[in-house]
Structure formats: structure tokens, C-alpha cells
C-alpha positions as CSV (number, residue, x, y, z in Angstrom):
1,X,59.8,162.9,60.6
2,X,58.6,163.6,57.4
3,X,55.3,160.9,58.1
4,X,54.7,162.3,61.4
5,X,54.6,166.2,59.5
6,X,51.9,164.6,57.3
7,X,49.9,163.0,59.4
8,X,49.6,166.5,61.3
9,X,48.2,167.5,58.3
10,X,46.2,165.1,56.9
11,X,45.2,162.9,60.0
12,X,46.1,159.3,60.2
13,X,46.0,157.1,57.0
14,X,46.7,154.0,56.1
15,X,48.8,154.4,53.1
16,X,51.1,156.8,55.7
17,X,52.1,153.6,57.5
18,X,53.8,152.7,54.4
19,X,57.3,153.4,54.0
20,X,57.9,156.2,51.5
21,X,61.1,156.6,49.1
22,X,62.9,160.1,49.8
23,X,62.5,161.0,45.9
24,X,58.0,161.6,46.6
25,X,57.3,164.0,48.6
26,X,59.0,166.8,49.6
27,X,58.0,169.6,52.7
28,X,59.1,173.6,52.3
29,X,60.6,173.4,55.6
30,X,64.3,173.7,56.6
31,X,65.6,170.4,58.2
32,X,68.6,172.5,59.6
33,X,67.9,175.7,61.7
34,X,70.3,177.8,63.7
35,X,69.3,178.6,66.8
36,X,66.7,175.6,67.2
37,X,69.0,174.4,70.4
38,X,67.0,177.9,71.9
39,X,63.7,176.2,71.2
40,X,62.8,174.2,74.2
41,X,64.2,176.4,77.0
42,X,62.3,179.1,75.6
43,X,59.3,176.7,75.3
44,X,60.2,175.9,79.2
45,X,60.1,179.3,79.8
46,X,56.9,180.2,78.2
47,X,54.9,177.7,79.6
48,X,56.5,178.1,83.1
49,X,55.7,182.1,82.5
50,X,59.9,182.4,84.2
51,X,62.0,185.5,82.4
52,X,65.3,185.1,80.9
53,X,68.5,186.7,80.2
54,X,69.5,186.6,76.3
55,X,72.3,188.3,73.7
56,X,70.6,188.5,70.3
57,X,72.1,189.7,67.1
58,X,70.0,193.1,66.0
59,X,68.8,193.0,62.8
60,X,68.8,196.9,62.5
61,X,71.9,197.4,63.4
62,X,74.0,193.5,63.1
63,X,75.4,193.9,66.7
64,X,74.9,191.8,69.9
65,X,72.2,193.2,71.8
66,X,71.8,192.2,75.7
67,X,68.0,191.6,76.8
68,X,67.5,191.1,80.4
69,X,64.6,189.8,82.4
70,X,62.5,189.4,79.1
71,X,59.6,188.2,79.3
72,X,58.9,185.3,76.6
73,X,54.9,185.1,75.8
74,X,54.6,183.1,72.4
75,X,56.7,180.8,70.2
76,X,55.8,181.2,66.3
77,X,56.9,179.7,63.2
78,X,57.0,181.6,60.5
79,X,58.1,181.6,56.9
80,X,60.6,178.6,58.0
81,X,62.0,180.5,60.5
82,X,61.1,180.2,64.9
83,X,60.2,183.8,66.8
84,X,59.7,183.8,70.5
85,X,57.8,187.2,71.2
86,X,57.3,188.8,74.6
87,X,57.6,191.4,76.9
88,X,61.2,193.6,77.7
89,X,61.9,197.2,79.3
90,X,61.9,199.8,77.8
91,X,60.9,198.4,74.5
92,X,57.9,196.9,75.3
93,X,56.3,193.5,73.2
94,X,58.8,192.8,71.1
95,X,60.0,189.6,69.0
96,X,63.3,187.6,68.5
97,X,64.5,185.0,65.8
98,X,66.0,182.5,67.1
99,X,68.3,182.0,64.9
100,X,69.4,185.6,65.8
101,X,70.4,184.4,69.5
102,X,73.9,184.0,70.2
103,X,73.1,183.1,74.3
104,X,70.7,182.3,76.4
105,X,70.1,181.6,80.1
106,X,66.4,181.2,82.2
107,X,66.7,183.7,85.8
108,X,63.7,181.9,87.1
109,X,62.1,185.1,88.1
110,X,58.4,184.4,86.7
111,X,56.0,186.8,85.7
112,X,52.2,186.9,84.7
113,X,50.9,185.0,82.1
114,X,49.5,187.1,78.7
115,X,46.2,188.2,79.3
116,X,45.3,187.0,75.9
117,X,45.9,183.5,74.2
118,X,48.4,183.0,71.2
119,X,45.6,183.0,68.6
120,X,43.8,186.1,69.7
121,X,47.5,188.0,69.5
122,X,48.0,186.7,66.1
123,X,44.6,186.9,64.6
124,X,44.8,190.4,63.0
125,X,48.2,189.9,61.4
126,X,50.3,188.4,59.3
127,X,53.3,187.1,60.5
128,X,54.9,187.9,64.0
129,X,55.3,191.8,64.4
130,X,52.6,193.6,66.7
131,X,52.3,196.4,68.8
132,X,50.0,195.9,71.8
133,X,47.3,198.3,71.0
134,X,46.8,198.8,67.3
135,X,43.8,198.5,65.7
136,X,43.4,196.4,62.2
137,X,42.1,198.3,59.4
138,X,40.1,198.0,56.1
139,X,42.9,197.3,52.8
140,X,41.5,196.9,49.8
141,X,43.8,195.2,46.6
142,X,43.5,195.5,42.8
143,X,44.8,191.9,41.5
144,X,45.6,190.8,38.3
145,X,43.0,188.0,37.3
146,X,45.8,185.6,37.2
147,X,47.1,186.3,40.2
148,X,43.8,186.5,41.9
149,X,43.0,183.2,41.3
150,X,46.1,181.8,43.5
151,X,45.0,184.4,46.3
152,X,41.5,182.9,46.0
153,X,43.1,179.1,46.6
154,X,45.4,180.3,49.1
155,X,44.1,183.5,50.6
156,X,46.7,186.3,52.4
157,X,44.5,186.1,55.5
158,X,41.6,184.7,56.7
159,X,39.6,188.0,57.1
160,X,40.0,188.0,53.0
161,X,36.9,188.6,51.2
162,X,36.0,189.0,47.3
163,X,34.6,192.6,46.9
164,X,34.3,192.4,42.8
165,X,35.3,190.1,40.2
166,X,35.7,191.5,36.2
167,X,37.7,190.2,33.4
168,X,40.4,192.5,33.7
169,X,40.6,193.1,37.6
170,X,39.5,191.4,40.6
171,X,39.1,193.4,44.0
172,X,39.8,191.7,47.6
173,X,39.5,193.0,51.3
174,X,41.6,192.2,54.3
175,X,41.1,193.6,57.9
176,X,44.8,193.4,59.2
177,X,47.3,195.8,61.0
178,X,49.8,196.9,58.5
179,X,53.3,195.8,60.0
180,X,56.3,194.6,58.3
181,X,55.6,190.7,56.9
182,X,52.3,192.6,55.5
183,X,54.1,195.0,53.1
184,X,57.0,192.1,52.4
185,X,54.1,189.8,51.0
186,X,52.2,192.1,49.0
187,X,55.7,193.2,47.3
188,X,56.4,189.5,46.4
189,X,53.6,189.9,43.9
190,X,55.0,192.8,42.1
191,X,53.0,194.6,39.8
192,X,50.1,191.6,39.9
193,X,48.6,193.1,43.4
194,X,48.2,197.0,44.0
195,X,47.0,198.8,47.1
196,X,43.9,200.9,46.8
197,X,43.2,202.1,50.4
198,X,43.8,203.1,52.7
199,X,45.9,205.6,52.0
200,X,48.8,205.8,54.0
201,X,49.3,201.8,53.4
202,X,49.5,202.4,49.4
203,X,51.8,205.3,50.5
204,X,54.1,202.8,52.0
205,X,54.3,200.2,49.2
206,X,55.1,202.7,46.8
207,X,58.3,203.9,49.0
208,X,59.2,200.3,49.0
209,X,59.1,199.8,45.3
């Protein structure tokens, strides 16, 4: 499993066909997921475009919520963990962890594909929360020299750009739509990253601090 990983990666190689010892190389993934027994009927379902019936533990409110006909669009890893977003009354698009679902049956009742493809839905955010409709905007980051030489090599999203670059701070720009894995990612990096603009983003970090 682990070869096969790498050679998604990396392509094929000749020194993958070798066998490895278990104390090189080691993947940030979880071997062991709940709820990955949900991955391929949901896969099914998505490519088939057929709705299903599901109970899912809320994370707002840590009791079993009952989905009917949804509507599953996308399947999307994230952070080690699977999502499967799509469409359900009244709420709209909407996402699930699988590891969250405590049941799940396909009605066969199908339904129109997504207008859009997966990339174009996920191309303004990070992470897996949207709401159909929102616009990205314009957030511009103070960062700690030190820190913004990891952003640099690994870069929050691939809208970043470098605005300015000084001895004591370093300014980026991203274009995304503030949602939840947005705010979560910036707070990982403590007092190393702070929010210029807009506004009503740098607003929100501080009431998360």
C-alpha cells in the first residue's frame, strides 16, 4: 500500500520495485478510519448521480441526525479525514464526515449531476465547507519571516502570491472564501501569521483567539 501511495506521487521508479523495511518511510495518513466501510457506496452513489438515506452524528449538537433523499456530489479527503458533500432539503449543499455516519442505505432515486466539476467547486477554498454562491475575496497576511519561509515552500493556496518581502515582515495574498478550515489554519500559526484585511475576516480571527 504504502509503494502504490508513492508511486501516485512520484510516478513509477525503479528503486520503488524494491522492497522497503517498515522503519524508512513513513506517510501522515491514518491506516485506520471509521466510517471508510461508507466510502464506496457513497462513491456508487456519486458516480451513478442515485440519492441516499443516511443517520449522521451532528457535530453541532453530538446527536443522530436523519438525512433523507440526499443528494451526494463529491467525495474529498481532507486533513486525513473522508467528506462526501452534496445536496439535502432544506439545508441546501452541505457536507458529511464519514466517520460521523452511523447508517447508510442508497434509495436509487437519481438525480442531476453537479453542474460544475469537483475541481471548479473546490478551487476557491480550503478544505471542504462552501456555500453555493459566495464569492472569494482578497486576504492579505503579515508573517513572521520564519514562518514565511515554510508558507513560501508550502503555500496555504494556490492563488498565494508574495506582495512584499522585508527583514522583519513578509506580506502574502490569497483569493479564497473565508469558511471554517480557513480560519482553523491560519490559527495553527499563532501569533507567526496575522490578518490585515479584509476587515470582517481579521474580526473573526481575533474572536477565535
Amino acid at each position: 500500500q504504502l509503494i502504490e501511495e508513492l508511486r501516485a506521487v512520484v510516478g513509477d521508479d525503479e528503486h520503488l520495485n524494491r522492497a522497503l523495511p517498515d522503519n524508512l518511510i513513513q506517510l501522515d495518513s491514518m491506516h485506520i478510519q471509521r466510517g471508510m466501510e461508507f466510502l464506496n457506496p457513497l462513491f456508487d452513489a456519486c458516480y451513478n448521480h442515485l440519492e441516499v438515506n443516511l443517520k449522521h452524528i451532528s457535530y453541532n449538537t453530538d446527536q443522530v441526525v436523519t438525512w433523507k433523499n440526499f443528494q451526494p456530489h463529491f467525495l474529498k479527503e481532507f486533513n486525513n479525514r473522508w467528506y462526501c458533500i452534496g445536496f439535502v432539503s432544506p439545508d441546501g449543499m452541505t457536507k458529511v464526515a464519514l466517520d460521523r455516519i452511523e447508517e447508510l442505505n442508497v434509495n436509487r432515486e437519481s438525480f442531476d449531476p453537479f453542474p460544475i466539476g469537483i475541481e471548479s467547486f473546490f478551487e476557491n477554498i480550503i478544505g471542504v465547507s462552501k456555500k453555493v454562491g459566495e464569492d472569494p475575496v482578497a486576504i492579505e497576511l503579515k508573517v513572521d519571516p520564519v514562518q514565511a519561509r515554510y508558507l513560501e515552500s508550502k503555500p496555504l493556496h494556490h492563488s498565494q502570491e508574495l506582495l512584499s518581502k522585508g527583514d522583519d515582515v513578509w506580506k502574502f495574498q490569497i483569493s479564497v472564501i473565508p469558511n471554517f478550515e480557513l480560519y482553523q489554519t491560519l490559527l495553527q500559526f499563532g501569533e507567526n501569521v496575522e490578518v490585515i484585511s479584509p476587515g470582517f475576516v481579521r474580526q473573526r480571527m481575533a474572536e477565535r483567539v
